[in-house]
C-alpha positions in Angstrom: -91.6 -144.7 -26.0 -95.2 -145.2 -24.4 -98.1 -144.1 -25.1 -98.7 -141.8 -22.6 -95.2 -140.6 -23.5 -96.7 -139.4 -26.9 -99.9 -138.3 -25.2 -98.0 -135.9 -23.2 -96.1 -134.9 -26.1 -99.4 -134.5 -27.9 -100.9 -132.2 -25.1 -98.0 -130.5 -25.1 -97.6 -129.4 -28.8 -101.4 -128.8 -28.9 -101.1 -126.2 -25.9 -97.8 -124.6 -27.4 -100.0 -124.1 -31.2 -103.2 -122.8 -28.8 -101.1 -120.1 -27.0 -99.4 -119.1 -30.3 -103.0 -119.0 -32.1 -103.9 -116.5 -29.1 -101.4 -114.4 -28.7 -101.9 -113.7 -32.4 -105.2 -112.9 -32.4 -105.3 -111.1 -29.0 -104.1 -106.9 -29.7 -101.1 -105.9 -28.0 -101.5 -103.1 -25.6 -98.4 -100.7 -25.1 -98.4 -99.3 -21.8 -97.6 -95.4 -22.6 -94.5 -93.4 -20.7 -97.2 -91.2 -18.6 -100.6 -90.0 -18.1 -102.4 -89.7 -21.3 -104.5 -87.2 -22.5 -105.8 -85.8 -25.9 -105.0 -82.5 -27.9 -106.9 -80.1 -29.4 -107.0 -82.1 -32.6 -108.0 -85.4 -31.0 -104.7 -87.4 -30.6 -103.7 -89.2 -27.4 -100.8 -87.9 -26.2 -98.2 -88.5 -23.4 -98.2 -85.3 -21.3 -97.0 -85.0 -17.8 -98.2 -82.0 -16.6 -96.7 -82.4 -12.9 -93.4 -81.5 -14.9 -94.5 -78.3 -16.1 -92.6 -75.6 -14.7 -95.2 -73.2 -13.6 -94.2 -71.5 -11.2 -94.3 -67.7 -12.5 -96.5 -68.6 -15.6 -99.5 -66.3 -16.0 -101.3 -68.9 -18.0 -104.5 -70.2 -16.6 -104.6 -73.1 -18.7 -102.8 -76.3 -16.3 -101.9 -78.2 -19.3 -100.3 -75.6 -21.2 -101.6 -78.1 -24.1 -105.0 -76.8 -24.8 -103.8 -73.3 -25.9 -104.9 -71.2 -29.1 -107.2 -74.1 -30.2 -108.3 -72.7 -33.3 -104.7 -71.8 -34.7 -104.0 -75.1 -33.8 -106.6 -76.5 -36.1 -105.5 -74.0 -39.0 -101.9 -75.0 -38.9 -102.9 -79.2 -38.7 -104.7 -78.8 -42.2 -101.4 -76.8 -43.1 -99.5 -79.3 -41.7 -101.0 -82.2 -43.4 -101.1 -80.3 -47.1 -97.1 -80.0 -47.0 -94.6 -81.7 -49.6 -92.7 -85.2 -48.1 -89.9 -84.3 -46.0 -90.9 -80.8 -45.0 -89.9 -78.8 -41.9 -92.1 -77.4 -39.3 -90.3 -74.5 -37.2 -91.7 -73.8 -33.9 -90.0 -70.7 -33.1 -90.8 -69.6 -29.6 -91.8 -72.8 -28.9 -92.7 -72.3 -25.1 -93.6 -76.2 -23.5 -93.8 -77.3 -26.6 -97.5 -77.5 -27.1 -97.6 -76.6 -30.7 -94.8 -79.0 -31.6 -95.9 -81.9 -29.5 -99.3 -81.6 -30.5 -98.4 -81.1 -34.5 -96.0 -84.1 -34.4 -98.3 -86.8 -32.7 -100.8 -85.3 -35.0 -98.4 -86.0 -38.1 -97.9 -89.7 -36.9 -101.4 -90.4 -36.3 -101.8 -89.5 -39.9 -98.9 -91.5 -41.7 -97.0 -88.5 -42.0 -93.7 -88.9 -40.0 -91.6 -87.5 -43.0 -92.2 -84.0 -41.4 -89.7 -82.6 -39.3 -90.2 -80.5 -36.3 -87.7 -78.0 -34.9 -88.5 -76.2 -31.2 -86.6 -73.0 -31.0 -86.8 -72.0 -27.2 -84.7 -69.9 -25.4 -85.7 -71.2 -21.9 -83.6 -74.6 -21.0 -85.8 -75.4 -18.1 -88.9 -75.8 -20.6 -86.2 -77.1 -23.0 -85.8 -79.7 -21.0 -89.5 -80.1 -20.5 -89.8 -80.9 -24.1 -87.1 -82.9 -24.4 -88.8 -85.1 -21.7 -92.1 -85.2 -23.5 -90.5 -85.9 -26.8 -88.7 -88.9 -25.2 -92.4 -90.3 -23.7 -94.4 -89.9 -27.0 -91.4 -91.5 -29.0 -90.8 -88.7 -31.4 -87.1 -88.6 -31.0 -86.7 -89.4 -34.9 -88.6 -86.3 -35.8 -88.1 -83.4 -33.2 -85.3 -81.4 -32.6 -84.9 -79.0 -29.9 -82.6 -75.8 -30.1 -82.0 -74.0 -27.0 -81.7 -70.2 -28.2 -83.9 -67.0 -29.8 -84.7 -66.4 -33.7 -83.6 -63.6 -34.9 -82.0 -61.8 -37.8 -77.9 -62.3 -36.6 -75.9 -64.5 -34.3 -75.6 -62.5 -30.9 -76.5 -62.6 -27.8 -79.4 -60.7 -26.2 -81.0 -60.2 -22.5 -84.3 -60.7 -21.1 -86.2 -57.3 -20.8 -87.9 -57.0 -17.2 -91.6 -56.2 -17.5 -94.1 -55.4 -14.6 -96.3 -58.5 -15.2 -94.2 -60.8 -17.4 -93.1 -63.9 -14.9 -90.4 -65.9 -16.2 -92.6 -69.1 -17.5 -95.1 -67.3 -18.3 -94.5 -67.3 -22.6 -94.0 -63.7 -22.6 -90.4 -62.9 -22.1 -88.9 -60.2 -24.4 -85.5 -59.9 -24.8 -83.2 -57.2 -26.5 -80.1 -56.7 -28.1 -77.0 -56.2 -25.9 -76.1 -52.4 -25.7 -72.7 -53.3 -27.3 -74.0 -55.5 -30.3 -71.1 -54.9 -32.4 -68.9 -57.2 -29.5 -71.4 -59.5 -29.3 -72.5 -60.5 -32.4 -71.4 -64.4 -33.2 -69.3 -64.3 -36.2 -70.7 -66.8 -38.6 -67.4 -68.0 -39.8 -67.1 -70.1 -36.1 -69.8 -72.3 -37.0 -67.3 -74.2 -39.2 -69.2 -77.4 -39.0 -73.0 -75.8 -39.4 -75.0 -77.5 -37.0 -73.5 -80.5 -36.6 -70.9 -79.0 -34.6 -73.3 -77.6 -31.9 -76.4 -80.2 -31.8 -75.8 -82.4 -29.1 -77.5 -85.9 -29.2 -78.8 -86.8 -26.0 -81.3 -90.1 -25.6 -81.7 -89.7 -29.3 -83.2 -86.2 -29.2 -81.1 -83.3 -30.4 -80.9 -80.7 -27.9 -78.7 -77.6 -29.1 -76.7 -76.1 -26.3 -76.6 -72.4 -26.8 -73.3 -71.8 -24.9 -71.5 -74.1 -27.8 -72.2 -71.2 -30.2 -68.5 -69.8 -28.7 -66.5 -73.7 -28.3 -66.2 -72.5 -24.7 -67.6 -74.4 -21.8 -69.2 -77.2 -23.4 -70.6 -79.9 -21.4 -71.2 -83.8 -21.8 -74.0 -85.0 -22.6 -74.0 -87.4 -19.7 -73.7 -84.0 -17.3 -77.1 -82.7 -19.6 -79.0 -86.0 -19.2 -80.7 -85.9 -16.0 -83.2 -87.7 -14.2 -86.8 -87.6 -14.8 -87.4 -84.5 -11.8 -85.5 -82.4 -13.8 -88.4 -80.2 -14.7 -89.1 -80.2 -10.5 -90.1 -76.5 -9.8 -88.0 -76.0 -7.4 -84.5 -76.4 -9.3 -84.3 -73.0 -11.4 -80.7 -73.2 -10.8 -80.1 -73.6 -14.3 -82.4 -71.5 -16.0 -80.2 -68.7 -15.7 -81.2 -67.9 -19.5 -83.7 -65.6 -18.1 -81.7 -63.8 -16.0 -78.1 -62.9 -18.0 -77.0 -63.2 -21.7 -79.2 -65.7 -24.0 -77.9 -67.0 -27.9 -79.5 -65.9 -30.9 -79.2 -66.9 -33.8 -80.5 -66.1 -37.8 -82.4 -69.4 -39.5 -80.4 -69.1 -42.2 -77.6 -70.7 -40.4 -79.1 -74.2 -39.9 -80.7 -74.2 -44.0 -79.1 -77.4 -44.1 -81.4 -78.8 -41.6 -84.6 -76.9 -42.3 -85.1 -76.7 -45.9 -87.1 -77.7 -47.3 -89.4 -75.8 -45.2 -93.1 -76.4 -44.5 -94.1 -74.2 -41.2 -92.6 -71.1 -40.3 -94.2 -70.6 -37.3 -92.7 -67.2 -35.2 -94.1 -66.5 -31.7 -90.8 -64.5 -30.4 -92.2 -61.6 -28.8 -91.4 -58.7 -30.9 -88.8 -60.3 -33.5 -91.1 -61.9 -35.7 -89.5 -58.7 -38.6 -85.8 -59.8 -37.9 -86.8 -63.6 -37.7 -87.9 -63.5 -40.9 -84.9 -61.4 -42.3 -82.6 -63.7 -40.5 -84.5 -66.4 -43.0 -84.4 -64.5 -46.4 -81.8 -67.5 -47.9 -84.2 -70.0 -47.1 -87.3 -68.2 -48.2 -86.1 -67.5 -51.3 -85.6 -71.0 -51.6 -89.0 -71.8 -50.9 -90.5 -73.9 -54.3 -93.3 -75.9 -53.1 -96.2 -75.8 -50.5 -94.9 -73.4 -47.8 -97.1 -71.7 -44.7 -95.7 -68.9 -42.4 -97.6 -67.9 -39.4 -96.2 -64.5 -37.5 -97.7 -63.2 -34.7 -98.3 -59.4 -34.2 -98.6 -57.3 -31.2 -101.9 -55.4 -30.8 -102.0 -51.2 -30.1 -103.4 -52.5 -27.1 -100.2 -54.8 -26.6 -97.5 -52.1 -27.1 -98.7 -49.5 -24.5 -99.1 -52.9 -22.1 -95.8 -53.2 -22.9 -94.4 -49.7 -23.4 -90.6 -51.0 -21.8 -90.5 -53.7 -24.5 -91.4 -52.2 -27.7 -89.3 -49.4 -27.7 -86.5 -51.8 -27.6 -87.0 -53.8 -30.2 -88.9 -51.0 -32.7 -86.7 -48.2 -32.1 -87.5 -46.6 -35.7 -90.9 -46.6 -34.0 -92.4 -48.4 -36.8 -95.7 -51.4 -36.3 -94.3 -54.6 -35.7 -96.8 -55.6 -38.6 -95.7 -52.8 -40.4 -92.3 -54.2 -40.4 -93.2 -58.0 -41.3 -95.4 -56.4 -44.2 -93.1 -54.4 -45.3 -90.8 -57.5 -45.4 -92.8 -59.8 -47.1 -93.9 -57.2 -49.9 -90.3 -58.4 -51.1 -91.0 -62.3 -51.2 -94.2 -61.7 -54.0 -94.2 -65.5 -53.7 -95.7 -65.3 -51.0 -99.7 -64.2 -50.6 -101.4 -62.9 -47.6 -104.0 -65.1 -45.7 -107.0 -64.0 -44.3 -104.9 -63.8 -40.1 -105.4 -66.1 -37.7 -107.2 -64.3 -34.7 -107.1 -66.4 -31.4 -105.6 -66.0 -28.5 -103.4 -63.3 -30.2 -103.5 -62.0 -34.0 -101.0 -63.9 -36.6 -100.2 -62.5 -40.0 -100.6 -66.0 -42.4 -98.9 -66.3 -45.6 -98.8 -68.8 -48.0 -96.2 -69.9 -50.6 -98.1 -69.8 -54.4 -95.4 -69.5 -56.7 -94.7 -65.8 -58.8 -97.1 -67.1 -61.5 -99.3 -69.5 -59.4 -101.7 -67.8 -57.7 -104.9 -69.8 -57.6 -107.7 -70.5 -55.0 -106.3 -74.4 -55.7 -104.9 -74.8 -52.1 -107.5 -72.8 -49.9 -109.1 -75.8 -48.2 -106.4 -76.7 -46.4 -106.2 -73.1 -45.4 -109.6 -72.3 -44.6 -110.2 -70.6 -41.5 -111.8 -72.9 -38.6 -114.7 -71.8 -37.5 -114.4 -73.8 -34.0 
């Protein structure tokens, strides 16, 4: 072999060990999914708002992300004070904002042992989730469940209200006239949850229609393309038009405990939501929040065709949820959460535990 045989060996060895040196030290940069922006606490987040169904929502804020700020910042020191392996429950999860915003919050701050469940009875913002869940990479730790919280398996209709669009977060629903036919007998759900979540792209997506066996689909069918969130396909969204699931917590305790976050925004149910969770609350043994929002006076005569449906005894929805938790002593009352709308806030401090140990990471923010 020559010498310029080795040199060209030589030069080429030399420029293989340079590029290696450099692509070492140079950062690698992971082009994201979708427009980035940040959240209310600070993250970067992959949020496409051009997929937002808004058509009909009375919301003014276009990113449906920057919502209720300050209980936002409440519920992230929450979030971070819980045990390993906790649950957070978004019920009434509406785009997702809260769970989104409190999962990429959770990563950003080594904490992907939580798990986050999105309860939403609307599949078009279902699917809207599921999209955004897929683009931020959280597949391992959100679940989606397409269906209302409350305190049985049945099934239960919107409730048309002058001024209450269909994306608009505010959709009430009520319990069929004929409950006793309607009511999902338990005893059907023979495999708990794993018989009705369906894993699509890695992201969990509970089909509500499965709760009956009958007219199940396959998840290649449910996996559509990217425009699936397009504004103008509300064919499928019929949820807000006929007969929507419900069903009690208690029957996926298997995948929630140990909870976390109870987090209720379900327009009126927040009483039955929490009875339809009494197994796993008296499970409850470590570091445990729950955040239920309340109707106002001023919200009840706003929405005089609702409430009558869904407090017949005529009693105060926080009447109720008091009333409730006066039975779970476990439990202390919080000083509420007042932003955008009032939220009772309880937190778990043992029967013989009540100290100020844990108010830090319960303080009310200020901003």
């Amino acid at each position: 072999m020559s010498s310029s045989d080795y040199s060209f060996l030589y030069e080429e060895a030399r420029a293989s060990l340079l590029s290696f040196y450099l692509e070492a030290r140079t950062p690698r940069i992971i082009m994201s999914a979708g427009p980035t922006i940040k959240t209310v606490l600070g993250d970067e987040i992959v949020w496409d708002k051009l997929k937002l169904p808004l058509k009909g929502c009375s919301n003014k804020d276009p990113t449906q992300l920057w919502r209720c700020r300050k209980h936002k910042r409440i519920e992230a020191k929450c979030l971070l004070s819980l045990p390993r392996g906790s649950s957070f429950l978004d019920c009434g999860s509406h785009f997702g904002d809260t769970t989104l915003t409190m999962a990429v919050h959770a990563r950003a701050n080594g904490r992907e042992d939580i798990r986050f469940i999105a309860f939403e009875p609307s599949r078009r913002k279902c699917k809207f989730i599921r999209s955004m869940v897929i683009a931020n990479g959280l597949e391992n730790s959100v679940r989606i469940v397409n269906c209302c919280v409350g305190d049985v398996c049945r099934t239960v209709r919107p409730i048309p209200e002058k001024g209450v669009e269909r994306y608009d977060g505010r959709v009430a629903y009520s319990a069929n006239h004929n409950v006793a036919s309607t009511v999902v007998d338990g005893s059907m759900l023979d495999d708990g949850c794993n018989g009705l979540l369906q894993k699509q792209d890695n992201v969990f997506y509970f089909d509500a229609t499965c709760l009956d066996h009958t007219n199940q689909h396959d998840s290649d069918s449910e996996s559509e393309s990217d425009d699936e969130s397009n504004d103008d396909d509300d064919d499928d969204d019929d949820d807000n038009m006929g007969e929507v699931r419900m069903i009690s917590l208690d029957l996926m305790q298997n995948e929630i405990l140990p909870l976390g976050i109870l987090h209720l925004d379900v327009e009126g149910w927040e009483a039955k939501a929490l009875k339809g969770a009494k197994e796993i609350l008296c499970q409850v043994n470590n570091t445990c929040y729950i955040i239920a929002e309340v109707w106002s006076e001023k919200d009840r005569k706003m929405r005089r065709r609702a409430s009558p449906l869904l407090h017949s005894n005529g009693c105060d929805p926080q009447v109720e949820i008091l009333n409730f938790m006066n039975n779970h002593s476990q439990f202390h009352r919080r000083e509420d959460i007042v932003d955008q709308e009032r939220n009772l806030f309880f937190q778990w401090m043992g029967v013989n535990n009540f100290t100020t140990e844990n108010d830090s990471c319960c303080d009310t923010d200020k901003g």
